[in-house]
C-alpha positions as CSV (number, residue, x, y, z in Angstrom):
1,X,19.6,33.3,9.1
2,X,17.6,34.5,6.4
3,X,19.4,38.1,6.2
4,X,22.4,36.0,6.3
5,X,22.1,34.1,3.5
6,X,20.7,37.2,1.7
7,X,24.1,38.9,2.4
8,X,26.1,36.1,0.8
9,X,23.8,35.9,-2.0
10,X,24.3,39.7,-2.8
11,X,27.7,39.8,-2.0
12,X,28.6,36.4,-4.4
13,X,26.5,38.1,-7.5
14,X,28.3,41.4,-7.2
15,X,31.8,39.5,-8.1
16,X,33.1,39.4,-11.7
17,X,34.3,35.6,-10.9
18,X,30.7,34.3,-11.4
19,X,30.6,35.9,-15.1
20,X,33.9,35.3,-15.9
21,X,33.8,30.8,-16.5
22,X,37.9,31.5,-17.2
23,X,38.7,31.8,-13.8
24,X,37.7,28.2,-13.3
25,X,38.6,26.9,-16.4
26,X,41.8,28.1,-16.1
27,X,42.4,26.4,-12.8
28,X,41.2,22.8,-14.0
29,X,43.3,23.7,-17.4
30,X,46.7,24.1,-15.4
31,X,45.9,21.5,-12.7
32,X,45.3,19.0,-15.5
33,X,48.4,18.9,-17.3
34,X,50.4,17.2,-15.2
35,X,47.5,14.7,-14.7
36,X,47.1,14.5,-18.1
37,X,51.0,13.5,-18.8
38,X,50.8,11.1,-16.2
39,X,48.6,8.7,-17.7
40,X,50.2,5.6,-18.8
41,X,49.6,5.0,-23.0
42,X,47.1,2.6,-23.5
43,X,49.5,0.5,-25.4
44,X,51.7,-0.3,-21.8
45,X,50.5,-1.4,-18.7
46,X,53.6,-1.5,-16.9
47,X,53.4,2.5,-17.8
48,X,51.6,2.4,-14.7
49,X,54.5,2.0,-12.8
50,X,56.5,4.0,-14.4
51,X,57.5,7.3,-15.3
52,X,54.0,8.0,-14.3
53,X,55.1,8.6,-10.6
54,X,56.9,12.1,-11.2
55,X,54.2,13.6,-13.2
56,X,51.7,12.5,-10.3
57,X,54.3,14.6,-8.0
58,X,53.9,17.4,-10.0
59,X,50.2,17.2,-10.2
60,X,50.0,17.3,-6.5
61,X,52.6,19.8,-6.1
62,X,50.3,22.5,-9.3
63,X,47.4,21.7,-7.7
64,X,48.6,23.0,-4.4
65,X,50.1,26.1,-5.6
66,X,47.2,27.0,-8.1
67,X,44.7,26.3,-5.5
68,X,46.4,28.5,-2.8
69,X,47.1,31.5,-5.4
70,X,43.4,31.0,-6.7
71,X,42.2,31.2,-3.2
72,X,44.0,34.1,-2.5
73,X,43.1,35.8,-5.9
74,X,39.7,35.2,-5.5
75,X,40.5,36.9,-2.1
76,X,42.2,39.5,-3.4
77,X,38.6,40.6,-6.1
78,X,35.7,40.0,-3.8
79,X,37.6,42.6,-1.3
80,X,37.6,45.4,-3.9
81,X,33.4,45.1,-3.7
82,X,32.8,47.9,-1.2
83,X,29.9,45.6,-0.4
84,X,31.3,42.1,0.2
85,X,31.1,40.2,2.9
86,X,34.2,38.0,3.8
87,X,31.9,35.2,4.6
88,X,30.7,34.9,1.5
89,X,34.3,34.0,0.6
90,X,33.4,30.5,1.8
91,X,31.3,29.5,-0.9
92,X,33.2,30.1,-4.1
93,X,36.7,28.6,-2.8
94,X,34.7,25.5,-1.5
95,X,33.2,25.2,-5.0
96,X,37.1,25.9,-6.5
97,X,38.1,22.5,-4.4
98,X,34.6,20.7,-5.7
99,X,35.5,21.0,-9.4
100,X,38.7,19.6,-8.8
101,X,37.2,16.2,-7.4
102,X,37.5,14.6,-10.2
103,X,41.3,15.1,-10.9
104,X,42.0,13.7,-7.3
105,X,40.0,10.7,-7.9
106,X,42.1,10.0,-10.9
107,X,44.9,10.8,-8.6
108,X,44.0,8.1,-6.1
109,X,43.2,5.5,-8.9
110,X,47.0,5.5,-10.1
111,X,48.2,5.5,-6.9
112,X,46.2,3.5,-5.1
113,X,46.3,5.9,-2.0
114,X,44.1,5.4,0.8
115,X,40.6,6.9,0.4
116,X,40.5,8.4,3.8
117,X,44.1,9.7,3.3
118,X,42.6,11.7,0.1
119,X,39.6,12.9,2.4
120,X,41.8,14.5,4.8
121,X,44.4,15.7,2.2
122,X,42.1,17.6,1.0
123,X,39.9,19.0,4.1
124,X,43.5,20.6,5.1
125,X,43.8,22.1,1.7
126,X,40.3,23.4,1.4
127,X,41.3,24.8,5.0
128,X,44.0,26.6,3.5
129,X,42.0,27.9,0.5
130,X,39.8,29.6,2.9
131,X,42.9,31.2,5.1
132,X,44.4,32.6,2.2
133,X,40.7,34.0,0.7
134,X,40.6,35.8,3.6
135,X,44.1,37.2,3.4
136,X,43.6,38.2,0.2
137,X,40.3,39.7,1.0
138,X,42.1,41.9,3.9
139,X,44.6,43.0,1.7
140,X,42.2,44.3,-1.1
141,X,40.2,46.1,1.9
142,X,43.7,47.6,3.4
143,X,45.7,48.6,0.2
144,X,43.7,49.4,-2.8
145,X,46.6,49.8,-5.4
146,X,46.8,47.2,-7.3
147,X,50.5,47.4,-7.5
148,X,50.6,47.1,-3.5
149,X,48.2,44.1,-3.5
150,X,50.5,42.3,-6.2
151,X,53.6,42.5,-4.5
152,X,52.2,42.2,-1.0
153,X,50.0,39.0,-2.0
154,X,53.1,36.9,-3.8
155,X,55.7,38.2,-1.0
156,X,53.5,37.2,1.7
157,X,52.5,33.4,-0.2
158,X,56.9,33.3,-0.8
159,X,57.3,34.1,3.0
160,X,54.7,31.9,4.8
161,X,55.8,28.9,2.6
162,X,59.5,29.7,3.4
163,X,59.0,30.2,6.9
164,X,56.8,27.2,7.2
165,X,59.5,25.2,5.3
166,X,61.9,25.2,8.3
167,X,59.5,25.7,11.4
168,X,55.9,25.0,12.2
169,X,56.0,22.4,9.4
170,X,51.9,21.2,10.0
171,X,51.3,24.5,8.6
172,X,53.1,23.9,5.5
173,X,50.5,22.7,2.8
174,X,53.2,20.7,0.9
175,X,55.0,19.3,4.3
176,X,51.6,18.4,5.4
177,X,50.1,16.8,2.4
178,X,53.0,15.1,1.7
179,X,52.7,12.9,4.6
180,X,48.8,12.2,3.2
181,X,49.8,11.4,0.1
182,X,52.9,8.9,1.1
183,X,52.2,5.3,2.3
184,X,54.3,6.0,5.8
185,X,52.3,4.6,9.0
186,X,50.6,7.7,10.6
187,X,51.3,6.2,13.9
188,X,52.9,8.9,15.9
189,X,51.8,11.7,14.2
190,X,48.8,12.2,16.1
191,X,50.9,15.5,17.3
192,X,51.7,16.9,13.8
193,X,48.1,16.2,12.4
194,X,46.6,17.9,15.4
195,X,48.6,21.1,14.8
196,X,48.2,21.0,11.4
197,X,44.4,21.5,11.9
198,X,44.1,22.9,14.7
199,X,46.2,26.0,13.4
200,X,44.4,26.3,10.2
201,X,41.5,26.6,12.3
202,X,42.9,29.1,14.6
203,X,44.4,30.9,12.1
204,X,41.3,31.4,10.3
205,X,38.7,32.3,13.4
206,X,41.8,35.0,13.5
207,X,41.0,36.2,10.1
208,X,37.2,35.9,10.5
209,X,38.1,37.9,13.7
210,X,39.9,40.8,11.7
211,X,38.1,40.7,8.5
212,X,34.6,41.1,10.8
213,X,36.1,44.0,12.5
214,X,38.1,45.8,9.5
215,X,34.5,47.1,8.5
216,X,30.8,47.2,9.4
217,X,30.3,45.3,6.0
218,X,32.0,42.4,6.9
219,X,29.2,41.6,9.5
């Protein structure tokens, strides 16, 4: 255990993302925005009704997209490290969903949504952080032009959202989320939530799987 945590440790100092505070900032800048512009003005309560609703939408909707691209980004840099570990890939996306906390509680204090709906919301998106780390990280280890990794990375996010759009929707952050975030009764969609996890979490023991096995390092 020790070893282990010594590996992540070594691996996590070795990326430019921990000296570089502009990789988070920028994520909590462009996630903010749209949070930001949907406050209501001080001056009008009944702002809170609206036109707050359709900035809240696209709060929701940045801070799904910035969080998968950062994921896959961050992905993407600890896989140019000759040295990193794909586990340690954990961490620093975890920490990328952490800092955001306080946005979604703002979130769920203009839109009264359910706390436990939040919760889960934002375990599936966390989960999807970490799938797309890792695809980023396989990609780095696979091609190491930079070109290649750019077009590769944003095709692949363009495909998978596509191709989610119109089949296997519970694997579709947006599709998925927006069922969290409504106030329609959960009540037979035990089936939906169920793959919905249970994918993400196949889908990533996959990854693990490959990542483990794409070199000695990743052990």
């Amino acid at each position: 255990m020790r070893a282990w945590r010594e590996k992540i440790r070594a691996s996590w100092g070795e990326s430019a993302l921990l000296v570089t505070p502009g990789w988070w900032l920028g994520y909590l800048v462009l996630t903010g925005v749209p949070l930001v512009l949907a406050l209501p003005a001080p001056s009008r309560i009944d702002d809170l009704l609206e036109p707050r609703i359709n900035f809240l939408s696209l709060f929701s909707a940045f801070a799904i997209l910035l969080f998968i691209l950062y994921a896959l980004n961050m992905g993407v840099a600890y896989g140019k490290s000759a040295s990193s570990s794909a586990i340690a890939l954990l961490p620093p996306v975890t920490f990328l969903g952490v800092i955001s906390l306080p946005y979604w509680a703002v979130y769920q204090g203009l839109t009264a949504l359910a706390v436990e709906r939040l919760l889960f919301a934002l375990i599936y998106l966390l989960g999807q952080g970490w799938c797309w780390a890792y695809a980023g990280w396989l990609i780095a280890r696979r091609w190491p032009s930079e070109i290649v990794q750019f077009n590769i990375k944003y095709a692949l996010v363009a495909v998978v959202l596509l191709v989610t759009f119109f089949v296997l929707h519970p694997l579709n952050p947006f599709l998925m989320l927006s069922l969290w975030f409504s106030e329609s009764p959960l009540h037979g969609q035990g089936f939906f939530l169920a793959f919905g996890y249970g994918g993400l979490a196949l889908i990533l023991a996959a990854l693990h799987l490959w990542a483990s096995r794409f070199t000695p390092s990743a052990e």
